[in-house]
C-alpha positions as a printed Julia matrix, in Angstrom:
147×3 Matrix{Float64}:
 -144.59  -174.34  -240.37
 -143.17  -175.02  -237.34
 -139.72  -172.64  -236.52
 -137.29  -172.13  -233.64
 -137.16  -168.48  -232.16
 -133.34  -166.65  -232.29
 -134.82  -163.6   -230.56
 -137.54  -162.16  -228.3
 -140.76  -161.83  -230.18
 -143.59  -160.08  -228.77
 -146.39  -161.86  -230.75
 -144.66  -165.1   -230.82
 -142.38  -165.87  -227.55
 -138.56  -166.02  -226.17
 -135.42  -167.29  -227.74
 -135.56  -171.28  -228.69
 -139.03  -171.47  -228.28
 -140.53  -174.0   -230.87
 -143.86  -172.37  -232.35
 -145.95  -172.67  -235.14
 -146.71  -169.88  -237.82
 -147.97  -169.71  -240.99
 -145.56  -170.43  -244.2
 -145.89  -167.2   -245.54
 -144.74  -165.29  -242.05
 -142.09  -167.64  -242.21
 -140.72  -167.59  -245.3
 -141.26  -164.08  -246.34
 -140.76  -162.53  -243.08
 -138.92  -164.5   -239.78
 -136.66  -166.65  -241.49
 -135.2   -163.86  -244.55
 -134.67  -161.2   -240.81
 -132.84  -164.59  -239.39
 -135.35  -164.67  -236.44
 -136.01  -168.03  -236.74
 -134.55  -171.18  -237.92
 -137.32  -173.23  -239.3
 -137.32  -176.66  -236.54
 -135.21  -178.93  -238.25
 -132.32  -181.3   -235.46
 -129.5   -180.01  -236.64
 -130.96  -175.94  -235.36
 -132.15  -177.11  -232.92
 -128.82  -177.83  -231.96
 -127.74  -174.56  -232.97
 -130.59  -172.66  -231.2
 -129.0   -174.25  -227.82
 -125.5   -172.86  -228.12
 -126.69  -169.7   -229.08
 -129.0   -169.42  -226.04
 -125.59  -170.49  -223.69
 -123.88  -168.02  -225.43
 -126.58  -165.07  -225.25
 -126.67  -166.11  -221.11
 -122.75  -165.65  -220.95
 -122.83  -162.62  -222.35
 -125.67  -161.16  -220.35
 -123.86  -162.62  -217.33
 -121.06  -160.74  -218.61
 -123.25  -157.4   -218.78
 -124.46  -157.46  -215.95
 -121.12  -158.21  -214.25
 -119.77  -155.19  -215.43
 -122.9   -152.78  -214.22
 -122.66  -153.93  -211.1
 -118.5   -152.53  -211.18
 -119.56  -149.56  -212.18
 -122.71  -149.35  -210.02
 -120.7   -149.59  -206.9
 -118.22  -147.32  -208.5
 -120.71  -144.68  -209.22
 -121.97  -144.78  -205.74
 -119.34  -142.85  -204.22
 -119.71  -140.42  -207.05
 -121.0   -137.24  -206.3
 -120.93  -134.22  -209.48
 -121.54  -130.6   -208.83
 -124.0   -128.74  -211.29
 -123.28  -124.91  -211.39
 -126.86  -122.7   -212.79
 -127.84  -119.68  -212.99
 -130.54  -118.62  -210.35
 -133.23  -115.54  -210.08
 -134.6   -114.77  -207.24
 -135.32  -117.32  -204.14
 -132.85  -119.4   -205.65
 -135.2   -120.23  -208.44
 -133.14  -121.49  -211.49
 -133.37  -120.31  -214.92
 -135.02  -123.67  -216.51
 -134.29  -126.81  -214.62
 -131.14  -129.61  -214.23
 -131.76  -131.87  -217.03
 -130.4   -135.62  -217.37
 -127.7   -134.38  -220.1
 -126.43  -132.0   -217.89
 -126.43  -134.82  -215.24
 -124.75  -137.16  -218.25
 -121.79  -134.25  -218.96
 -121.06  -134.22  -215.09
 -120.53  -137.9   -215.02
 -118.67  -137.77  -218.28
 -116.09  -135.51  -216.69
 -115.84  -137.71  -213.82
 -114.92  -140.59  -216.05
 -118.09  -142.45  -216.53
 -119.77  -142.53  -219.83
 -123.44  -142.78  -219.18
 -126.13  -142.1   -221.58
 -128.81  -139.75  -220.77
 -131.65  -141.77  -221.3
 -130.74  -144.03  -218.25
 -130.48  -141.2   -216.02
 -133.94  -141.36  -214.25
 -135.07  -137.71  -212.25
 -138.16  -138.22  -210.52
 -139.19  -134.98  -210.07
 -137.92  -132.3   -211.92
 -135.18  -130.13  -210.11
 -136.05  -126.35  -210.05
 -134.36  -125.02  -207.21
 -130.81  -125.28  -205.24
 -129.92  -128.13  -203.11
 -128.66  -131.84  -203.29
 -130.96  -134.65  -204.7
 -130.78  -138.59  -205.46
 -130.97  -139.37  -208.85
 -131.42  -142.72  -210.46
 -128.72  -144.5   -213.03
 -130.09  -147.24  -214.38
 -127.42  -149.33  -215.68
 -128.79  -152.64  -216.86
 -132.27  -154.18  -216.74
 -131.43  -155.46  -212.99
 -128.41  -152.88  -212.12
 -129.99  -149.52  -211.1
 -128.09  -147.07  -208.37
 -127.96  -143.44  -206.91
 -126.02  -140.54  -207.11
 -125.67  -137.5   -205.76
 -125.98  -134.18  -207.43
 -125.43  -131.09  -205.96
 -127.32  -128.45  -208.0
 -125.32  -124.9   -206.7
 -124.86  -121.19  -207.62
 -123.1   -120.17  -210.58
């Protein structure tokens, strides 16, 4: 059975890609989740505007994390710890701590596209990576200081 793809499929291929699967798959599986439309000219139709609207909208996106990449490059947060000796701290400066700084600054990141390459143990001031969108990724600064 031959179908038209409405999302990303691993096994299969990208949106409005016409492919060929077996008429089980399609009729038990893609076409009851509404990833496919089965390749008919009136979806095909429908695959195109839907493909013009998905690029709008990721246009859109990534419109919007490049504002606030540029915005969060003049952002620097403070993180107050507790230290032991040397100026060893107790545990290290994770990326919700990172996430709660920003969040008090105004931006609402999540954690999980805070990016630390190396984890930070002692005082000081370090880069770490925000990655916003697929192809929007930027720096801050964090200052990591006494308690």
């Amino acid at each position: 059975m031959k179908v038209i793809l409405r999302q990303n499929i691993e096994t299969l291929g990208k949106v409005g890609d016409l492919v060929n699967v077996k008429d089980g798959y399609a009729l038990n599986y893609l076409i009851p989740r509404k990833l496919v439309y089965p390749a008919v000219a009136g979806n095909m139709k429908a695959i195109e505007v839907e493909k013009k609207n998905l690029a709008v909208k990721k246009e859109r996106e990534i419109k919007a994390a490049q504002g606030i990449a540029t915005e969060l490059e003049k952002v620097s947060i403070t993180i107050p710890v507790q230290v032991g000796e040397e100026d060893r701290i107790f545990g290290t400066v994770t990326t919700q701590m990172i996430a709660d700084g920003l969040k008090e600054k105004g931006f609402e990141i999540d954690k999980r596209k805070i990016e630390i390459e190396e984890s930070i143990k002692t005082l000081g001031i370090y880069n770490v990576h925000v990655k916003l969108h697929q192809n929007v990724a930027t720096q801050i600064k964090v200052w990591v200081v006494r308690e």
